[in-house]
N, C-alpha and C positions, 0 to 999 in steps of 0.2 A: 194194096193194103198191108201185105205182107213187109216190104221195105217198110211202109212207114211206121209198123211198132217195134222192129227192132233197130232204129235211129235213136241215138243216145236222148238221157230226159232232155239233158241243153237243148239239143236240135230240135226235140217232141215241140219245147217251149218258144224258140225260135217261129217255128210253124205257125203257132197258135199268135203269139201277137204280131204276127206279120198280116194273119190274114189268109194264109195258104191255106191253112188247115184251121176245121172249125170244131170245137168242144165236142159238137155233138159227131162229127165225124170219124174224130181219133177215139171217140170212145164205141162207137161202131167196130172198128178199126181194129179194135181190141178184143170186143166180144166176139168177133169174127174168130179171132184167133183162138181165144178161149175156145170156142164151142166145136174148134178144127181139135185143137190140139190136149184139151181135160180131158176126155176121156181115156187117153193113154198117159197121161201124165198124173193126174189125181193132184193138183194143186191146194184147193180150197176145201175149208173149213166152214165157210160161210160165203155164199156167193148167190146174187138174185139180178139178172139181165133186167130187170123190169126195174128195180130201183135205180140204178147206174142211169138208164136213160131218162129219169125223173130228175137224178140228180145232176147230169150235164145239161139238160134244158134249163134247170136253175143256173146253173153256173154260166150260162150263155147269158144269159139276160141279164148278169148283172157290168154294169158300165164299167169302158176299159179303165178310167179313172181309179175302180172303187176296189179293183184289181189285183189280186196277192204274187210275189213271185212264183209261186208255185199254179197259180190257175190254168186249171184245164187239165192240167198233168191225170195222168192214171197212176193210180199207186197200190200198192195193198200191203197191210199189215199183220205180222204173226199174230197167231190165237192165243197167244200169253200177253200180249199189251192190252189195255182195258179200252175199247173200240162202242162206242156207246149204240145201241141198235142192233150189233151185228154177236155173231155168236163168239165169245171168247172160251172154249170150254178146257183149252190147255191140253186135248188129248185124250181126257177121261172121260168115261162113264162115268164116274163117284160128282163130275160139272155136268153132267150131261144136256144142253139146255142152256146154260147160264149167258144171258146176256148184259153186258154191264149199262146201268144208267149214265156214268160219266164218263168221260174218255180220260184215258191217259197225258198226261201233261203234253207230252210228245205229238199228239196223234189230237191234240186241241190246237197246237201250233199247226202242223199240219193241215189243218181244215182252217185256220186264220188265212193261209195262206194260199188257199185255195185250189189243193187238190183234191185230185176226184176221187173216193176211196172203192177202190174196186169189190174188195170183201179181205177177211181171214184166210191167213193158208194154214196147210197143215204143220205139225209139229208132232212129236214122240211123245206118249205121256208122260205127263209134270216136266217134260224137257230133258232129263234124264239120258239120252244116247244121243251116238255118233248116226243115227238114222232115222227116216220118219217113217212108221208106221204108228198104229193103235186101232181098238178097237172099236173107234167112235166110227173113222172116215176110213179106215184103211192103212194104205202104203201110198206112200208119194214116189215116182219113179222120174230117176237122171235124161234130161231130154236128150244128153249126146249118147244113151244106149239103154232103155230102160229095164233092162234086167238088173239093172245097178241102182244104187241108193243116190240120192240128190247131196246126203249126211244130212245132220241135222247137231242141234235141235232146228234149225231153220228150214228145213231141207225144201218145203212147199215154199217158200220166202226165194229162195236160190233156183228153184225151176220154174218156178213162174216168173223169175226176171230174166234166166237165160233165153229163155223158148218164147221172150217177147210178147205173153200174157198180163203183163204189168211192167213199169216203165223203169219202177225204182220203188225200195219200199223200205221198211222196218223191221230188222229181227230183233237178237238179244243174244247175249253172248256170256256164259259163266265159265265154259274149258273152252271154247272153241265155235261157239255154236251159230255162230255168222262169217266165222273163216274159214273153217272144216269144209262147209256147202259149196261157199264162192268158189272156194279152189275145186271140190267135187266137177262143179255143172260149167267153171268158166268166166265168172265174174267176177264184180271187186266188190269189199266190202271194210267198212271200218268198226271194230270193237275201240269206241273212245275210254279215254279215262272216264273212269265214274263219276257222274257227277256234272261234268261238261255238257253231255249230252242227258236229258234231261229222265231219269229213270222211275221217278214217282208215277204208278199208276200199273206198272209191269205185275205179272197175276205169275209166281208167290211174289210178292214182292223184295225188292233189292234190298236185305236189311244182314243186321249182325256179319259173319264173313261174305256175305254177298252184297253186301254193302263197295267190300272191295274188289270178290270175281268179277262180277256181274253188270252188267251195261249194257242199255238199248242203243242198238249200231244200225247205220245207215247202208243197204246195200243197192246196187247199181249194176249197169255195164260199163261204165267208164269209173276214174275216178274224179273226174270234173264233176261227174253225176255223183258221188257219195260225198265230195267237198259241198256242193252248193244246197244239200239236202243237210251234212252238216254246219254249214254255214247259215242257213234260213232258220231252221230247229234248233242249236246248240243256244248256250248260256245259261245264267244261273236261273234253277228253283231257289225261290226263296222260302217253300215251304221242307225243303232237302238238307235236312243238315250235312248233309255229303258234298253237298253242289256249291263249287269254288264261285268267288266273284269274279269270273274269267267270264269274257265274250270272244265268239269269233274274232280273229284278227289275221291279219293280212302277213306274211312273211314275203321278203324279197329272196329275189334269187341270189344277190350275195351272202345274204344270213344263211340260206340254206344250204351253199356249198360251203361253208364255213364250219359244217358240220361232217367230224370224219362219222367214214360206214365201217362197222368192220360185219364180217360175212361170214358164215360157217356154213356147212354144205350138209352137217350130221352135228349130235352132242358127245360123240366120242362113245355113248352107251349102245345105243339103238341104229340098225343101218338103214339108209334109205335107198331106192331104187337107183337107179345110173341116170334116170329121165329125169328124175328132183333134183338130184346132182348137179346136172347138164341145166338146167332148170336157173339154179340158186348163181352158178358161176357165169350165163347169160346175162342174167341183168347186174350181176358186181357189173360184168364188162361193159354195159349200157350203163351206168351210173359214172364209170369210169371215165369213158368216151363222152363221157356230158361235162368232164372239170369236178367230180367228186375226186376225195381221195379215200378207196375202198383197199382196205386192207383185211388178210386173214385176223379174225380174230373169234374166240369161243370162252365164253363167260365162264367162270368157276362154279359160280352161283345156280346154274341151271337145275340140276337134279336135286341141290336145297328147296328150289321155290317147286318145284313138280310134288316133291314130297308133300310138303307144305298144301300144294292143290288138292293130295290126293285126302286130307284128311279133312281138311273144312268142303271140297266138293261132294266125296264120296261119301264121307261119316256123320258130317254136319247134314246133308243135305236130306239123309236117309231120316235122322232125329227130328230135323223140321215136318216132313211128311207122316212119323207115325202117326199123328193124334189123328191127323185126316183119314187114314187109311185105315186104323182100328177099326177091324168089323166085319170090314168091305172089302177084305181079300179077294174076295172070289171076284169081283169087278175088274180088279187090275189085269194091263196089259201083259202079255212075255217079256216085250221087253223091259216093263218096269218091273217085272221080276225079277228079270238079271239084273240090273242096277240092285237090288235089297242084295241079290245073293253074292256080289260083288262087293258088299259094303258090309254086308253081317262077316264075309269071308279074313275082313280084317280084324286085329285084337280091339277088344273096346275099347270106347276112349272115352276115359275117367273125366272127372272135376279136374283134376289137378293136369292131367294129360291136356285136355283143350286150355288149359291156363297156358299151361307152356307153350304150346304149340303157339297161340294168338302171341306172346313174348317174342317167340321164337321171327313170328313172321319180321317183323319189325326192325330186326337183326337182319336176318336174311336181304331183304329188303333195300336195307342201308349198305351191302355190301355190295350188291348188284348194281346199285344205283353210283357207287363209288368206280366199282369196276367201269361203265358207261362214261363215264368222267372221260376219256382219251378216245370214247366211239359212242356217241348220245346215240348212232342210229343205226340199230342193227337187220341186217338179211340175212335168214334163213329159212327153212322148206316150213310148209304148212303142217305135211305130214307125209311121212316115210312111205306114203304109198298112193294111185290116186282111186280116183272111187271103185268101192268095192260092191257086192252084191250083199244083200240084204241076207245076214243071219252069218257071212263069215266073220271069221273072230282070231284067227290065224294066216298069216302070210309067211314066205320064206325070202327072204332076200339075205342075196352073200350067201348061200348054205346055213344061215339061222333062223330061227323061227320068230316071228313077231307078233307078239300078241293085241289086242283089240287096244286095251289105254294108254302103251306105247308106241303104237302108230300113228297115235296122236297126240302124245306129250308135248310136240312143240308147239303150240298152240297155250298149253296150261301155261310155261311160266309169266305169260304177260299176265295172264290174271291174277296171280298170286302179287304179281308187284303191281298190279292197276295201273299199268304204264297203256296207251294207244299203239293198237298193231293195226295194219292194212293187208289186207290180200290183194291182187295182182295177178291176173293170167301170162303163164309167160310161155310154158311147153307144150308137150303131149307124148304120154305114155306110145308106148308099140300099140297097142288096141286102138290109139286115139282120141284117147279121153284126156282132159284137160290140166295140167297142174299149174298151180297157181306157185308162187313164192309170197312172204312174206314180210313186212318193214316195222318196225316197232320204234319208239321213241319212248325218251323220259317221260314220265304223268305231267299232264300237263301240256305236252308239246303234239299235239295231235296236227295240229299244223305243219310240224317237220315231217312228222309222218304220211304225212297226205301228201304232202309238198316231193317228199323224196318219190312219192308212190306214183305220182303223176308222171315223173321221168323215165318210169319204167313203163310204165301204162304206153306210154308214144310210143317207146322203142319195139312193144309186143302187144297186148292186150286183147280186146273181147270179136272174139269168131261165133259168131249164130252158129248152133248144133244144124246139122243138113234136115232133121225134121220140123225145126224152125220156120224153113225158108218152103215153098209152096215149089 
């Protein structure tokens, strides 16, 4: 039972319409493991053994004919996407309780499709950190060492697909918050351009600058498993004024080596460990080795667009939550603490300051995307370190100190350009924890980005945590 939930969703899928494996047994299968492995892991937000098995004897009985690519699959979804039944409370006490009547656009495709939706994971309140805790469900803990953080905001999304509790599932991602994880716990994940993938329904919702951070992303153990969850799910909302008239599409292997990489190991400000290092220069040389042509290269543009993150993620995002939060201080988390005092810690930011700035991005933007012009597809580290334990905020690497939002600045500029980044397992720290790297592409080109990410995935990719495996 153990092998069989941590076999990629392909294979999971394979099973099930061959006949091997039956709905109702992979979802056994699963709650096996669950019930092995939650208690020391702390995954879900919403979770009930008794409905899963009501809802895979439906799902058994309906004809193979009538059948979605996803049927049978076990899946589960962050407590920020609007999951219609199940608890979506985003973290807080101030939702405490809330369960939405409609599902998320996403997470209706999803169930078209017919997968089996296991429950909610946890997430940080309002999503706000590099880690999951709160005060609703707790702490979520890393399956390859649980004195350590999963990250977040996905962080229950990323340990419950490492530790083989769920097959493949759903986060969202506005600095990092589906890449941060992957690479934390060991799996792959994709933050799409906004709008491709399909974000109406996500709880705050994707709107004003988060219209451009922010996007519902598909994570996996493979990235066959985050292609085919983006490929079934992706396309346009026509209710999205964000959401391009792009569908899924196919790229060949010569279009995709057609496409130079260039690589950078650090951004020249921040250092990263020797392992990320070792890490990023690996899969150049797997990319290599496959007929890419991967050369050094490091954008100009980087600490423009990080800036830029830090004022519409950290100051915008603190402005969207006052109204909710008037009152109700004493409800909030520590860690939505530190995000206010993290974002009060900077100068205000006027009328005329968020004018500029939204001008600004635009600029920026276009200069990035100009620079990209001689390298559509770049690799480099997720983040300067790999998972940490819950409540550090300081590292030392090289003899410098590294603070909490620069350890993971590399992550932010794809969202400031709403360009598609991929995570990828490729190392492992001296402790043995797992660092991933990371591929990003033009907006738009989510499929070079998958496409490149898949070549590195073969070369290295997903190892079950040793408490995974029985």
């Amino acid at each position: 039972m153990t092998q069989l939930v941590l076999e990629s969703a392909v294979r999971q899928l394979e099973l099930l319409r061959s006949g091997e494996v039956s709905i109702r047994a992979l979802a056994e299968a699963h709650l096996h493991q669950i019930d092995r492995l939650n208690p020391a892991l702390n995954v879900f937000a919403d979770f009930d053994a008794d409905r899963i098995r009501v809802d895979a004897a439906r799902l058994e009985a309906i004809p193979l004919e009538a059948r979605g690519p996803l049927h049978g699959l076990p899946v589960t979804v962050k407590s920020s996407i609007a999951t219609a039944g199940f608890k979506c409370e985003i973290g807080s006490l101030i939702r405490k309780g809330e369960i939405p009547e409609e599902d998320a656009v996403v997470v209706s495709r999803l169930r078209a499709a017919g997968a089996l939706i296991l429950g909610t994971t946890n997430c940080p309140e309002f999503l706000m950190a590099y880690e999951t805790a709160n005060l609703l469900h707790g702490a979520t803990h890393n399956p390859w060492d649980i004195t350590r953080s999963p990250g977040g905001s996905s962080g229950g999304e990323s340990a419950a697909i490492a530790a083989g509790l769920s097959a493949g599932g759903l986060g969202s991602d506005s600095g990092g918050s589906v890449r941060v994880p992957a690479h934390f716990t060991g799996i792959c994940a994709l933050k799409p351009t906004p709008g491709r993938f399909p974000g109406r329904g996500h709880l705050p919702p994707c709107i004003g600058p988060f219209a451009i951070l922010g996007a519902i992303g598909p994570m996996a153990r493979t990235i066959a498993d985050v292609s085919l969850l983006f490929q079934t799910l992706g396309g346009q909302d026509h209710e999205d004024p964000s959401s391009p008239p792009i569908h899924p599409r196919k790229v060949s292997a010569e279009a995709l080596r057609s496409n130079a990489i260039g690589y950078f190991e650090d951004d020249g400000l921040v250092p990263v460990t020797p392992e990320t290092r070792a890490a990023v220069q690996s899969a150049a040389a797997a990319l290599s080795d496959a007929g890419f042509r991967v050369e050094p290269f490091r954008p100009r543009s980087l600490e423009p667009l990080r800036l830029l993150w830090d004022k519409f993620f950290v100051q915008c995002g603190a402005m969207f939550y006052a109204p909710e939060i008037h009152g109700r201080e004493h409800l909030l988390s520590p860690i939505f603490r530190e995000f206010l005092e993290i974002a009060e810690s900077r100068p205000k930011l006027s009328t005329t300051g968020l004018l500029n700035a939204w001008a600004e991005l635009d600029l920026v933007r276009s200069q990035m995307l100009a620079e990209m012009a001689a390298f559509p597809v770049l690799l480099c580290p997720v983040a300067s370190i790999p998972a940490f334990r819950p409540g550090e905020r300081s590292w030392t690497i090289d003899d410098r100190a590294v603070g909490y939002l620069d350890a993971v600045r590399h992550t932010q500029w794809f969202n400031t350009l709403g360009a598609p980044a991929a995570v990828v397992p490729v190392g492992r720290s001296p402790e043995g924890l797992p660092i991933g790297v990371q591929i990003a592409a033009r907006p738009y080109e989510d499929e070079v980005a998958l496409g490149v990410s898949a070549v590195v995935d073969a070369a290295f990719g997903y190892r079950p945590p040793p408490m995974a495996q029985e």
